[in-house]
N, C-alpha and C positions, 0 to 999 in steps of 0.2 A: 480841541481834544489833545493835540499835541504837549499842550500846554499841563495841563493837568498831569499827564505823566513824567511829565521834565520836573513836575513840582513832587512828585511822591517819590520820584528817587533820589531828589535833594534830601526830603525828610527822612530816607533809611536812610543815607550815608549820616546822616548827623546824628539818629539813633546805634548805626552800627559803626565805631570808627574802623574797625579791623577788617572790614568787607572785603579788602585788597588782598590780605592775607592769607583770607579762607578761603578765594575764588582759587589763589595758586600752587595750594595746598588739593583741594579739590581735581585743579587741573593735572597737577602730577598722579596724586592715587589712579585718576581716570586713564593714563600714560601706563603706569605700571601693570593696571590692573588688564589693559587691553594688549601690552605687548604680549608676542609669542614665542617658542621656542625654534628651531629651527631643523628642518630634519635634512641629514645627508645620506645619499642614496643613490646607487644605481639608476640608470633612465628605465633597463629592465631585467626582472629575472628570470634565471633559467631556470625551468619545471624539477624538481628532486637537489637541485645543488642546496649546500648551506652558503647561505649571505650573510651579509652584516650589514645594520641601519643602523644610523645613529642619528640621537635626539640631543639637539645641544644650545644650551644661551652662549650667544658670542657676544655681547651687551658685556664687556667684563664688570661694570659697575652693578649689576642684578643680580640678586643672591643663586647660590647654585639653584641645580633642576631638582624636586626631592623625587624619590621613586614613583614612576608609573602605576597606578595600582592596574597591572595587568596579570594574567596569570597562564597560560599553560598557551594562549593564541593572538596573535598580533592579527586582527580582522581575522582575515583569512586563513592566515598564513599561522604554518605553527611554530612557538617559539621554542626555540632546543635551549636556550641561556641568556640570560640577561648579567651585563656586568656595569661599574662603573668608569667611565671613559677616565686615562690615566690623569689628567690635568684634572680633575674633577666638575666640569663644566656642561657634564652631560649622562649619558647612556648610552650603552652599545648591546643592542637585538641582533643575536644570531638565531635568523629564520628559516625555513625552509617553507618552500611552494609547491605545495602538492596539487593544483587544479590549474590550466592553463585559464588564461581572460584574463578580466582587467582587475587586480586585486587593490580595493580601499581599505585604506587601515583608517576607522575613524577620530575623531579629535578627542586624545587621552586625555581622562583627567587627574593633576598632578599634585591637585590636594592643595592647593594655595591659592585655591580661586582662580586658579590660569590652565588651559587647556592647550592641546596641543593641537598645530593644523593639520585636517585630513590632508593623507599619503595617497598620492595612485599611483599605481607601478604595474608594467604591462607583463603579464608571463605566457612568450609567445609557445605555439603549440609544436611547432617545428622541432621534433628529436633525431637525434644521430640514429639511424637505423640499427638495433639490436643495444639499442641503451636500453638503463634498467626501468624507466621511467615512459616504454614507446608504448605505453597500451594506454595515456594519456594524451598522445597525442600523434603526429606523424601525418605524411603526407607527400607530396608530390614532389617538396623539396628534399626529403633526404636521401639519405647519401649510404649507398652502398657500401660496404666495409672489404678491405681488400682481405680474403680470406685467401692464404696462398692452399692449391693439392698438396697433401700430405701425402705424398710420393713415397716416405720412406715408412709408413702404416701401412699403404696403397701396397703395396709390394709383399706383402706377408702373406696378402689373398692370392699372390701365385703361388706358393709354396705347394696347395692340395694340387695345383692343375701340374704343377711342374711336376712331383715326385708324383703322379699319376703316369706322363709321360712318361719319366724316366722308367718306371715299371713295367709300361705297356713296351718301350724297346728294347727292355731286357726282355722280356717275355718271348717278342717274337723275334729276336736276335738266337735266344735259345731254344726255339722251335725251327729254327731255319734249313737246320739238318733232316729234321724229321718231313717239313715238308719238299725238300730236296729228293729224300729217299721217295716219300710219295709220289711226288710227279715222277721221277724215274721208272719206279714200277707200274705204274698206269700207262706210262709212254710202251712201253716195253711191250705188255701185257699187250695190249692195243696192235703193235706191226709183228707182234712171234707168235708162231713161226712165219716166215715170208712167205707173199704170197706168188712170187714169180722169183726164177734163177738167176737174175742180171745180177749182171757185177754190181753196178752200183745201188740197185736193194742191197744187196747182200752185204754190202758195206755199211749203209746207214744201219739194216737192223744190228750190226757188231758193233756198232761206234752207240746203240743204244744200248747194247747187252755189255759195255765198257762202264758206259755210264751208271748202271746200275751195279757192278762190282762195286765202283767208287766210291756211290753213295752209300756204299756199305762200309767198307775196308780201306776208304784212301786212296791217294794217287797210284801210291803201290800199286794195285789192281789191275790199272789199267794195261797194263806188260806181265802179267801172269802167264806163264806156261803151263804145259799138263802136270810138273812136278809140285808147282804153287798150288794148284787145285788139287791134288793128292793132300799135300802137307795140312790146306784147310778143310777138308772133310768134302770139297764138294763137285764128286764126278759126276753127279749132272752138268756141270758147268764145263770139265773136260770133254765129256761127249758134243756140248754145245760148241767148243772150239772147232773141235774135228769135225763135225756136221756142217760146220761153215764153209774150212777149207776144201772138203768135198765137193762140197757143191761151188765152188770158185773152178774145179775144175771138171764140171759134167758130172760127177758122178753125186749117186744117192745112197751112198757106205759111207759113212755111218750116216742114219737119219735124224733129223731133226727130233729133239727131245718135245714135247711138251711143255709148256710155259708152267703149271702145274707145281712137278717138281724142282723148273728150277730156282720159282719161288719159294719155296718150304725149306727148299737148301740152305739160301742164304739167310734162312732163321732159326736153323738148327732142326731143322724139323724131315726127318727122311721116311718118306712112304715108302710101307712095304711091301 
């Protein structure tokens, strides 16, 4: 059996002298027509950034790359520009990845009977916390962004509480007098006239019946004589002297006025 085929390809070589010629002629097209191009690339991308791949023969004896017939998506991924690499030996895909996983770009074809080898490029899901691109992905790993307090925003919000304060201590800064006067006349009103002759009643209620000139009139007040009380209109408050010192000394000439008038006095007001 051997034999017989040893004898048939004697008789082609001697029908075909060029057999040698054409097997290595054959053998190269087959070379050519099987190499690839070669792609360079990142190991992986990041979800929303732009990238750039490039496709390139490094074979410098094989004619260049002609264009991709691709159009607006490289697999997955979308393509913002394609240009020609400046050596002219290739292509350059500026991509962007919009879906996290495992993105294949498959074997382009380049119009010259030669394809390109499938790409796989991993686009991890992991985003910076409050990037533009976190409602694709995120997780356990990311990372809090240092957000400093705007302290000096922050502070404008006192401004309603502060000049509220400051209003509220004007206010009763300037009520102080008035409530001054009032408790004086409530005090007053309350122990006059006394209810026993001791010296020292008779002392606390004058040292109240002082207080309440004061709160009228000023420190002045407090050392008024029967002429001071002439000069401001109010002998009820003369008699109230002299009613005191009477009774400091036993006697009930002149008597105690009534509390009555000599409130109405110190507000200009004289019952008839």
């Amino acid at each position: 059996m051997g034999s017989i085929w040893h004898s048939a390809l004697l008789g082609f070589r001697e029908r075909n002298p060029s057999y040698g010629k054409t097997g290595f002629l054959l053998l190269a097209v087959g070379v050519f027509v099987g190499a690839k191009p070669v792609w360079k690339a990142p190991i992986q991308l990041k979800l929303g950034e732009l990238l750039t791949l490039e496709l390139r023969e490094e074979d410098p004896s094989r004619p260049t790359l002609p264009r991709p017939t691709v159009e607006d998506r490289l697999g997955p991924l979308q393509l913002r520009s394609m240009e020609p690499h400046s050596d002219g030996r290739g292509w350059r895909f500026q991509v962007q990845a919009l879906e996290p996983g495992l993105a294949v770009i498959p074997a382009l074809d380049l119009g010259n009977e030669q394809r390109s080898p499938e790409l796989r490029l991993w686009v991890p899901r992991n985003i910076p916390f409050g990037g533009p691109w976190m409602g694709f992905g995120g997780g356990n790993d990311d990372l809090l962004p240092l957000i400093p307090f705007p302290w000096a925003w922050a502070s404008l919000l006192l401004l309603p509480p502060m000049a509220f304060m400051a209003w509220a201590i004007q206010r009763w800064l300037k009520g102080a007098a008035r409530r001054r006067l009032h408790h004086a006349t409530r005090v007053f009103h309350r122990h006059w006239p006394p209810m026993d002759r001791e010296r020292a009643s008779l002392d606390a209620v004058h040292a109240l019946g002082r207080d309440l000139l004061v709160a009228h009139f000023g420190d002045a007040a407090r050392a008024w004589g029967p002429a001071d009380f002439q000069a401001h209109d109010l002998r009820p408050w003369d008699q109230w002297a002299k009613s005191l010192d009477a009774a400091r000394f036993g006697r009930t000439e002149s008597p105690f006025p009534s509390a009555e008038p000599l409130i109405a006095a110190l507000h200009g007001r004289h019952p008839r």
